[in-house]
C-alpha positions as CSV (number, residue, x, y, z in Angstrom):
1,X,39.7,32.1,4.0
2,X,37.5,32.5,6.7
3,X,36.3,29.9,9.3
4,X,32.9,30.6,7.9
5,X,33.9,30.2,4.4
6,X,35.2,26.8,5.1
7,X,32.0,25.5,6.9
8,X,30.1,26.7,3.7
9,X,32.7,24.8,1.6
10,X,32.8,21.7,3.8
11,X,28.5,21.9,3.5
12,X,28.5,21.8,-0.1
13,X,31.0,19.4,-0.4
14,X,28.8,17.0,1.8
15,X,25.7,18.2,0.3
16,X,27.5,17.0,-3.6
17,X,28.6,13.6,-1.6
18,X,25.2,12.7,-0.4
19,X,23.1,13.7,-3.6
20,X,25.8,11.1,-5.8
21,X,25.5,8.7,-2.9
22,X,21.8,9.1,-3.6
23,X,21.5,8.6,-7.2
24,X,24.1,5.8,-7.2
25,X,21.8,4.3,-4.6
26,X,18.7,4.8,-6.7
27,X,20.2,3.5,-9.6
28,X,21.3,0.0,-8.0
29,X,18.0,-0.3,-6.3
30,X,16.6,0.2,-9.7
31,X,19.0,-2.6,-11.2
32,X,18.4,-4.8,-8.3
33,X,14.0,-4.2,-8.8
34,X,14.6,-5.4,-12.7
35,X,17.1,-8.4,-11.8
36,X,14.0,-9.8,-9.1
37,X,11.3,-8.6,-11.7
38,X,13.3,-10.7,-14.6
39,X,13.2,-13.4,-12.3
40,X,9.5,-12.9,-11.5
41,X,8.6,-12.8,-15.0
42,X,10.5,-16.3,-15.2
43,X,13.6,-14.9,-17.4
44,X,16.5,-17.1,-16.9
45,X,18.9,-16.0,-19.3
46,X,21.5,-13.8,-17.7
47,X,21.9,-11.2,-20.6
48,X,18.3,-11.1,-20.9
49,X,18.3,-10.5,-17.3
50,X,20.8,-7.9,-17.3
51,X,19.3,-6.1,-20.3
52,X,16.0,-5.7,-18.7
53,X,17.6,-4.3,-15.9
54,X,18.9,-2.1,-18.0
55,X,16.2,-1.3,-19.0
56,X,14.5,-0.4,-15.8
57,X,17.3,1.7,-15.0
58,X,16.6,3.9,-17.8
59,X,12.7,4.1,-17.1
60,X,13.8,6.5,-14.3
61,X,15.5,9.0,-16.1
62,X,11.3,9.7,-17.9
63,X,10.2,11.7,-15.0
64,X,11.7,12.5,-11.3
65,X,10.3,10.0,-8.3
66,X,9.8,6.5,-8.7
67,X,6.5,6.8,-10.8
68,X,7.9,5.6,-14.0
69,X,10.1,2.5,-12.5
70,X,6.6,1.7,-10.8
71,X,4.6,1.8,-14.1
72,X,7.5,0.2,-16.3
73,X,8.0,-2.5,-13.8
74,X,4.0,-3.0,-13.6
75,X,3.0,-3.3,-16.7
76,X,5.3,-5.6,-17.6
77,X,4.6,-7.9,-14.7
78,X,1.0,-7.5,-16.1
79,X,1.7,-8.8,-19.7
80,X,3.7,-11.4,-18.5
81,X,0.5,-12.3,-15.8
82,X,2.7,-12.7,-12.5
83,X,-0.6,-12.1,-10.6
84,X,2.0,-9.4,-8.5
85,X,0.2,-6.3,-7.3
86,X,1.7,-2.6,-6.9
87,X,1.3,-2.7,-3.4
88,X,4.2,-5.7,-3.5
89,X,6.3,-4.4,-6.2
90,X,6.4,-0.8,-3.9
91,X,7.6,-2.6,-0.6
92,X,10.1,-4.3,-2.9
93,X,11.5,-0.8,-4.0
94,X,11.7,-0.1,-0.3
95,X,13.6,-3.5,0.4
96,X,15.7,-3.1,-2.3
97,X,16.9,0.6,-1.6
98,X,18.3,-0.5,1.5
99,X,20.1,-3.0,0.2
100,X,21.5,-0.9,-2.6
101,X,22.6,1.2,0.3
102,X,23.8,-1.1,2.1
103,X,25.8,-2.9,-1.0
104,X,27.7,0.8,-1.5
105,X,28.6,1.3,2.1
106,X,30.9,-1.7,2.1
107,X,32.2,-0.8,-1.2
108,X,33.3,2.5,-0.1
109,X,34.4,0.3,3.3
């Protein structure tokens, strides 16, 4: 193999790394939004916590982006009347993404 052949390899390889590293990250920041939106919403129960995380985790798989985690998320902080806007729940996917990334790099530590 050439020396150019291996630099391709080594760039794909890092290219697969980051994109898992991204959806993992997505997909914990996701978790994390419905585990504060549970609390929000005043659920207490810890499986009905963890189910509507759930839940939110698999409103992202509808459609790429954060759209349907945004409406999901929204209109059920709307029917439960948490008086939270989408300006709030947005910075909170923000917060929460960097602490989702932040939670994986010490796992991998």
């Amino acid at each position: 193999m050439t020396t150019f052949d291996d630099r391709e390899k080594a760039f794909e390889n890092k290219y697969a790394h980051d994109a898992d590293l991204q959806w993992r990250a997505t997909a914990r920041r996701n978790r994390l939004l419905g585990e504060w939106a549970a609390g929000e919403m005043g659920m207490t129960d810890t499986d009905e916590i963890a189910s509507y995380a759930k839940a939110v985790v698999k409103a992202d798989l509808e459609e790429p982006g954060d759209e349907d985690v945004v409406r999901k998320v929204m209109a059920d902080l709307e029917a439960r009347g948490t008086g939270i806007g989408e300006e709030v729940l947005r910075q909170k996917l923000v917060e929460l993404m960097k602490t989702a990334k932040d939670q994986l790099m010490k796992e991998t530590d």
